[in-house]
VODORO-804764 format. One record per atom (N, C-alpha, C, O, CB): residue in three letters; x, y, z. Coordinates in steps of 0.001 Angstrom, whole numbers, plus 500000, padded with zeros to 6 digits. Glycine has a CB too. Layout:
N
AlaXYZ...
! end
This chain:
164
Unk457983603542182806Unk457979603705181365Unk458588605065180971Unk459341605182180004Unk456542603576180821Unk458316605830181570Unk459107607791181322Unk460190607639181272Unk460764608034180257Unk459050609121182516Unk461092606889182522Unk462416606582182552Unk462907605791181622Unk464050605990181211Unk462724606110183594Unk462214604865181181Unk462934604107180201Unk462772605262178917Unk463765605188178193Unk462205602421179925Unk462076605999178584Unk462100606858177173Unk463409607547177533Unk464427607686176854Unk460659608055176824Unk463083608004178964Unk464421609296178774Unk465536608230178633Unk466179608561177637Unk464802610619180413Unk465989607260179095Unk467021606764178945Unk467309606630177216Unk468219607139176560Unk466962605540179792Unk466389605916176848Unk466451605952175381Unk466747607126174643Unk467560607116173718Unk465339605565174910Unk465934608455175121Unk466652609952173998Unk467981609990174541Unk468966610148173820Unk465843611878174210Unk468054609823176029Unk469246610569176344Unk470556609250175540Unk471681609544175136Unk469320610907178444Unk469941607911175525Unk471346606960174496Unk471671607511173370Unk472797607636172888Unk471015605396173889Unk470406607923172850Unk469610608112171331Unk470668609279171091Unk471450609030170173Unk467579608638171255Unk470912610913171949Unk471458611518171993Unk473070611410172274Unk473928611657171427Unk470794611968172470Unk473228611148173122Unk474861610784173049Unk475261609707172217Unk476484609625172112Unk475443610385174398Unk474475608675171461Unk475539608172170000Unk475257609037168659Unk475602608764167509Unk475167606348169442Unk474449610283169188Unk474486610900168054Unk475409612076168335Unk476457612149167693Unk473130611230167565Unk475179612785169027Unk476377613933169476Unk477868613433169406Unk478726614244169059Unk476167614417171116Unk478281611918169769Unk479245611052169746Unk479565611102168114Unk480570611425167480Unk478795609621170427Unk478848610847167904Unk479665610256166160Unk479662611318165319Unk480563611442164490Unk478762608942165121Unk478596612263165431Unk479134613396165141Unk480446614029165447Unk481269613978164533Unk478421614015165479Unk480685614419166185Unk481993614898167179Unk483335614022166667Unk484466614502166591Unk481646614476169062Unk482997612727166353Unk483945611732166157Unk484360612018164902Unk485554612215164674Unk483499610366166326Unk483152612090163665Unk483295612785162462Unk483994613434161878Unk484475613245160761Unk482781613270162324Unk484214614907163119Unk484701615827163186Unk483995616764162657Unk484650617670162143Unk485679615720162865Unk482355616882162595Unk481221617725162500Unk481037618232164263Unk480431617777165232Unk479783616754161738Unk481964619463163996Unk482428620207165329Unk481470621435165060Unk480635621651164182Unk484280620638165486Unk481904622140166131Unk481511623694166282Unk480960624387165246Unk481653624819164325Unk482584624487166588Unk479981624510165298Unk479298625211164058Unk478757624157162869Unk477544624301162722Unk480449626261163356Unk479320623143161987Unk478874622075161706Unk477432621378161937Unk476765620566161296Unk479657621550162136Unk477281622016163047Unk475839620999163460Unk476464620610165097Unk475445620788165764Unk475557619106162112Unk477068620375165643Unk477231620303167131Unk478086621171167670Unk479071621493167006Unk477636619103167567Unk477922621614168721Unk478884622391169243Unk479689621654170164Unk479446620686170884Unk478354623502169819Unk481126622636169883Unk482146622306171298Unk481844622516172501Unk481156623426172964Unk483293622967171385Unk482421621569173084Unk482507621490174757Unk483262622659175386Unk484471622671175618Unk483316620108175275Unk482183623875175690Unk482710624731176332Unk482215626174175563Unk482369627226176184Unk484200624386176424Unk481615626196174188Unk481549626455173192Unk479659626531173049Unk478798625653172997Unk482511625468172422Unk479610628090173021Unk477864627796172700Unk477743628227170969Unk476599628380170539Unk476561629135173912Unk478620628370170245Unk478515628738169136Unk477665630234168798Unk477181630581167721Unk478021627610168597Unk477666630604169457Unk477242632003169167Unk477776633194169381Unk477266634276169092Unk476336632190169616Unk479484632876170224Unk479881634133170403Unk479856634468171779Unk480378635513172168Unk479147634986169665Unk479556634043172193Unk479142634642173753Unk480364634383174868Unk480718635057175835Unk477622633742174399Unk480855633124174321Unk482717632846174719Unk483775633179173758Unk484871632623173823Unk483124631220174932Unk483453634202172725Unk484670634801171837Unk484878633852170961Unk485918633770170308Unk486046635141172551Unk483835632992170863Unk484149632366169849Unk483282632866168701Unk482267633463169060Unk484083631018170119Unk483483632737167375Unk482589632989166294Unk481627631689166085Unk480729631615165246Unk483452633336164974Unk481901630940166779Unk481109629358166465Unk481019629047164733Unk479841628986164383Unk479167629410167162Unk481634628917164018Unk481931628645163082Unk482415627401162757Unk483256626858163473Unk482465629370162863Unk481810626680161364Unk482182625743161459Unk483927625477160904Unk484393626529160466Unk481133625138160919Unk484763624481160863Unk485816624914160731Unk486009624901159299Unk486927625558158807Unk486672624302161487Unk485177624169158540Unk485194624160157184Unk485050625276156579Unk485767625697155671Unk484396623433156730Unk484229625738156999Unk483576627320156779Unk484770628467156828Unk484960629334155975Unk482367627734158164Unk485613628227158184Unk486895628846158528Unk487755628680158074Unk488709629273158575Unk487289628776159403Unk488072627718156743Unk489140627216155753Unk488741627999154624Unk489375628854154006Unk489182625575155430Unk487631627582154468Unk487137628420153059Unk487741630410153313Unk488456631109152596Unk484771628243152990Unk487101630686154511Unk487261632188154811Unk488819632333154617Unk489237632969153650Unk486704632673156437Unk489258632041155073Unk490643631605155781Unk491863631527154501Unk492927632146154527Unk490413629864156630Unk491352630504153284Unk491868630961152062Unk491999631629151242Unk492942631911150504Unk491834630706151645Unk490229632167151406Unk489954633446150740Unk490255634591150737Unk490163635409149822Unk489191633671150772Unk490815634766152261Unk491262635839152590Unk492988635928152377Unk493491637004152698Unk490734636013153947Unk493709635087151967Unk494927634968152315Unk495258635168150837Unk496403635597150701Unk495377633676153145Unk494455634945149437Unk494059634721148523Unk494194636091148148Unk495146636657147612Unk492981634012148504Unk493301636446148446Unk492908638528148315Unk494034639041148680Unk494765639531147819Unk491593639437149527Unk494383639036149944Unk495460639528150561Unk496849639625150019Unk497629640565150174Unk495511638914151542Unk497073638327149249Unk498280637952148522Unk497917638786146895Unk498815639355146273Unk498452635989148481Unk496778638736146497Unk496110638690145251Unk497187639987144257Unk496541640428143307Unk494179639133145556Unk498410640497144349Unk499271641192143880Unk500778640214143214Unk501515640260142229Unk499482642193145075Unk500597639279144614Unk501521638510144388Unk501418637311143735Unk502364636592143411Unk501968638355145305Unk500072637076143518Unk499627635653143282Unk499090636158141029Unk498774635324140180Unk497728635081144943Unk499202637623140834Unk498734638086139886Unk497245637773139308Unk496893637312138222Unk499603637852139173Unk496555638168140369Unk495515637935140261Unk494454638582139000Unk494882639653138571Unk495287638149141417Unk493264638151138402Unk492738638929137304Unk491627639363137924Unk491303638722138923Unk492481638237135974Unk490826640443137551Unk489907641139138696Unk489102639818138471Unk488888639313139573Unk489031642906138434Unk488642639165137585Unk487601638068137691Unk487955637198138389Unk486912636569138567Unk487211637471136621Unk489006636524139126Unk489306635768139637Unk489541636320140987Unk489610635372141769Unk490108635207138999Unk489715637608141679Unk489259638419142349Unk487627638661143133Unk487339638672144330Unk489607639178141600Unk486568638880141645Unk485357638996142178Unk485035637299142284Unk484071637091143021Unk484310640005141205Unk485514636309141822Unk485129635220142051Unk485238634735143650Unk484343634312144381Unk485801634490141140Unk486865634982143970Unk487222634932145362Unk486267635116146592Unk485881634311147440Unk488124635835145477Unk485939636875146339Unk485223637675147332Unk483537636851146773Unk483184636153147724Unk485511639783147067Unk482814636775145971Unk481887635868146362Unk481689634424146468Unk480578633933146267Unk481195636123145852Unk482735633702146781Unk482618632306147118Unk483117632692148653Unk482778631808149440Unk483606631102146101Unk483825633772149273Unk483919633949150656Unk482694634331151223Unk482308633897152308Unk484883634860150989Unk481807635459150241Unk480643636150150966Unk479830635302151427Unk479446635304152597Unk479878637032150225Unk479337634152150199Unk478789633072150136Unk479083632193151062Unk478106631545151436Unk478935632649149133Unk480755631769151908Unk480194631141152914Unk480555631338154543Unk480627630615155537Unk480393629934152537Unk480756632894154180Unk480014633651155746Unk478357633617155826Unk477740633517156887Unk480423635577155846Unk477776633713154579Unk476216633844155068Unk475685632241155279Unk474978631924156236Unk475144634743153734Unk476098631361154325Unk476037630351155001Unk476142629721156722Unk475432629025157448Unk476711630016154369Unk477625630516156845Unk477864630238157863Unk476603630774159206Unk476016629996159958Unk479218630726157845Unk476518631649159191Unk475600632625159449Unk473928631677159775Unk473443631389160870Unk475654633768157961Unk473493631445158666Unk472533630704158367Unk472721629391159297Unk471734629081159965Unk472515630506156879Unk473872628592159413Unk473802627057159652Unk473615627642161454Unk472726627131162136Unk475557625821159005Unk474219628347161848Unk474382628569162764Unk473299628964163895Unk473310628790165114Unk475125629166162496Unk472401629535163064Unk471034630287163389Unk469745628961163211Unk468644629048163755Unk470781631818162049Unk470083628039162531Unk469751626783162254Unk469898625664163436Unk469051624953163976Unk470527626469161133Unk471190625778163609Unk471281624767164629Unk471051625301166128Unk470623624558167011Unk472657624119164505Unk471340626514166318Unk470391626985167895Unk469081626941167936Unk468399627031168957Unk470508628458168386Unk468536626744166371Unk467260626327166865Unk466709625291167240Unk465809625091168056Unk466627626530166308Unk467496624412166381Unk467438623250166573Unk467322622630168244Unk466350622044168721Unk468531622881165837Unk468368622898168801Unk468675622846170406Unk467662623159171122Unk467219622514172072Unk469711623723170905Unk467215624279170637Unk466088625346171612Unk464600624081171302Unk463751623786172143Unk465726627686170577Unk464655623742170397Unk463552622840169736Unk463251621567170514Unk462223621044170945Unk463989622399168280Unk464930621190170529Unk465343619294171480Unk465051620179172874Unk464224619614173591Unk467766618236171377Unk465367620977173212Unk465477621658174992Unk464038621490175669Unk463694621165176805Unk465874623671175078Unk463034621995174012Unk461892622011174671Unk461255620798175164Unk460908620615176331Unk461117622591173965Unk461081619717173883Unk460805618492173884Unk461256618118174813Unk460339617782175562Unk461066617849173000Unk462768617860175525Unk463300616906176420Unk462561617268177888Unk462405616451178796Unk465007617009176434Unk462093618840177919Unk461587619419179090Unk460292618751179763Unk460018618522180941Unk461317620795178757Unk459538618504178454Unk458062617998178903Unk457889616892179288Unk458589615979178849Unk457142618023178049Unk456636616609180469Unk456666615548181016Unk456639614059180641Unk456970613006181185Unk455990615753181573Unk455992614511179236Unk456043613071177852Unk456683613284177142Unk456176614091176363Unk454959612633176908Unk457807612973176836Unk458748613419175507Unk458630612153174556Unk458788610938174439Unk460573613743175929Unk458173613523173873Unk457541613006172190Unk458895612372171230Unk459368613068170331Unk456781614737171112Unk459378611151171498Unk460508610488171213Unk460492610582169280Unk461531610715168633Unk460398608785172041Unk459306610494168737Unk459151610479167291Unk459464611840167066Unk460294612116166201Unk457746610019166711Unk458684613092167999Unk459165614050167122Unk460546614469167234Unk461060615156166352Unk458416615105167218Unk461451613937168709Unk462784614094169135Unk463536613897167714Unk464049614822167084Unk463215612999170367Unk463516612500167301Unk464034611630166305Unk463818612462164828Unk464727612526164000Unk463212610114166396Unk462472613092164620Unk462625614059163411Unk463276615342163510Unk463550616001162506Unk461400614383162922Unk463558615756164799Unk464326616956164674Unk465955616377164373Unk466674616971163569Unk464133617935166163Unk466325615418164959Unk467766615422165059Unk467775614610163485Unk468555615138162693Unk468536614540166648Unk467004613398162946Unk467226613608161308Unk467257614986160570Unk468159615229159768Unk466110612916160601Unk466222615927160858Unk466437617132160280Unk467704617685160251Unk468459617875159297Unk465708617940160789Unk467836617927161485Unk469383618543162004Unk470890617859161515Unk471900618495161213Unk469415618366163722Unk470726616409161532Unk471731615530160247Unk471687615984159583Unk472523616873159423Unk471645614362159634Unk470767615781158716Unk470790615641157399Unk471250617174156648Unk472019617263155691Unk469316615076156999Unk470626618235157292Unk470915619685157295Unk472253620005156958Unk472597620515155891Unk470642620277158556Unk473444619507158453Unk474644619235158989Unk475471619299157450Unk476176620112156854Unk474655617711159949Unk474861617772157185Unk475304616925155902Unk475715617823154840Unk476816617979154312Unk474137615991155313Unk474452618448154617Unk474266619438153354Unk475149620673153536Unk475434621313152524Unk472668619963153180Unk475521620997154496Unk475710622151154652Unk477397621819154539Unk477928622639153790Unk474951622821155973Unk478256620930155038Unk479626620562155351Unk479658620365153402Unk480353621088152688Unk479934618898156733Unk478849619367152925Unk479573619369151668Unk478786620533151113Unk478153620014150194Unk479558617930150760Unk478611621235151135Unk478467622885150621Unk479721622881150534Unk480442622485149618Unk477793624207151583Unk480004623399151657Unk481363623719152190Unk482659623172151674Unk483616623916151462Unk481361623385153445Unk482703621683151441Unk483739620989150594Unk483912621494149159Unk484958621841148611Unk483403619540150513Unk482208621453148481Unk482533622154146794Unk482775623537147257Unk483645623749146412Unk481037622129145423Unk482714624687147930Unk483122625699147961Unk484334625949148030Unk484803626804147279Unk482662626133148598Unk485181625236148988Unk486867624905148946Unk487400624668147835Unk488129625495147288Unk487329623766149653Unk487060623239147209Unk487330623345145789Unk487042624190144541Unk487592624162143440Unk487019622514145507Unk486267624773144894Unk485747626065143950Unk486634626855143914Unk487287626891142872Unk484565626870144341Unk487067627965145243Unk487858628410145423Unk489862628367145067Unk490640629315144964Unk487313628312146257Unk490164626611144949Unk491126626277144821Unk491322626553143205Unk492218627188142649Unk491231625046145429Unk490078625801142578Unk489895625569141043Unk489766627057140308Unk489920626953139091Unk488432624596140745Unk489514628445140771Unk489627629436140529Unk491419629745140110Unk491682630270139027Unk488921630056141632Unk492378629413140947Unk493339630090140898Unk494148628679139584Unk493610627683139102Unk494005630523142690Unk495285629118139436Unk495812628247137972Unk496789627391138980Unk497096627575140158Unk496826629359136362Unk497128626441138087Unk498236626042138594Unk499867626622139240Unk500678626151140037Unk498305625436137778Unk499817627523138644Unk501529628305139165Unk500893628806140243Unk501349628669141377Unk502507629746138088Unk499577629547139936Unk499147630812141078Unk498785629536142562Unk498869630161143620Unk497156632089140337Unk498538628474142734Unk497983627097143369Unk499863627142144199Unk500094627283145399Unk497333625327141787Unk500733626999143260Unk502133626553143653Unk502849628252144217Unk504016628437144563Unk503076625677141998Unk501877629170144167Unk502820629959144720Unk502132630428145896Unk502864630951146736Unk503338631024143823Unk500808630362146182Unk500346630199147203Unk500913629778148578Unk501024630476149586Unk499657629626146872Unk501310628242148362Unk501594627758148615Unk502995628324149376Unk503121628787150510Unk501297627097147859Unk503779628154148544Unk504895628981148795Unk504746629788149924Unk505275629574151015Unk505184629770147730Unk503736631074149527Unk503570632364150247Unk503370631946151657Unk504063632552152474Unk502350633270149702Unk502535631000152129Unk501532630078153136Unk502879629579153826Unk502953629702155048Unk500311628632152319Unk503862629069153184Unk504827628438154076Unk505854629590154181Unk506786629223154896Unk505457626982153501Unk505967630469153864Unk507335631767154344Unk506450632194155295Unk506927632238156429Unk507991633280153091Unk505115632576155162Unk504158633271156282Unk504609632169157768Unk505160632586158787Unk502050633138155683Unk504237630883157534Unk504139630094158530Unk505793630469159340Unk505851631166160353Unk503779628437157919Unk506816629969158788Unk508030630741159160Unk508165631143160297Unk508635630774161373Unk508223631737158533Unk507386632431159613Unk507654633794160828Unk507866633581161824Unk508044634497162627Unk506750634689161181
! end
């Protein structure tokens, strides 16, 4: 009967790590990469990549923000929809190692408590969930800040950069 549970978390677990992954709720997201502990410890920032788009624009955004004629309000808007989702990032991240440390323990013991297995990894979904479309209205937030010309010259800037 033990063996048949573990078989069951351990199915239970790989069609969930699976479809996640498949998703493309990667690294930082709520599962980590293969190879990848999300914390840094392999040079990675473990970040999710959504999170790394948002940063990623924001910063290119600022950076350009002379060329793009930026207004300081659309400026301080920038820098806190970026601040906003480094600490996020920050947060999901510190979230989901616990999460792990949580399943590590459970899977360890000689009875694994399959109900409470099953409420951590709904937790840990559903969390995931919340946190990626954070992340989606924050992108668009960010986009919807700048105007249309300033959107088309971006753009522009993004592809002479790419160039190089």
């Amino acid at each position: 009967m033990k063996t048949k549970m573990m078989w069951i978390v351990l199915a239970g677990m790989t069609v969930l790590l699976g479809s996640a992954a498949y998703a493309g709720s990667t690294e930082g997201c709520g599962i980590g990469r293969k190879g990848s502990h999300g914390d840094g410890r392999d040079g990675s920032k473990g970040e999710c990549p959504i999170t790394a788009k948002v940063e990623k624009k924001a910063h290119m955004i600022l950076e350009k923000r002379a060329d793009l004629g930026l207004t300081d309000e659309q400026v301080k808007a920038v820098e806190a929809l970026k601040l906003k989702a480094e600490k996020d990032g920050i947060a999901q991240n510190a979230q989901r190692q616990a999460f792990m440390l949580d399943l590590a323990a459970n899977l360890k013991e000689d009875k694994v408590d399959v109900e409470a297995a099953n409420t951590l990894i709904d937790k840990n979904t559903s969390s995931s969930a919340a946190f990626i479309k954070s992340n989606v209205a924050a992108y668009a937030q960010l986009k919807a800040i700048l105007t249309p010309e300033q959107l088309k010259k971006l753009s522009e800037l993004k592809r002479h950069h790419e160039e190089k």
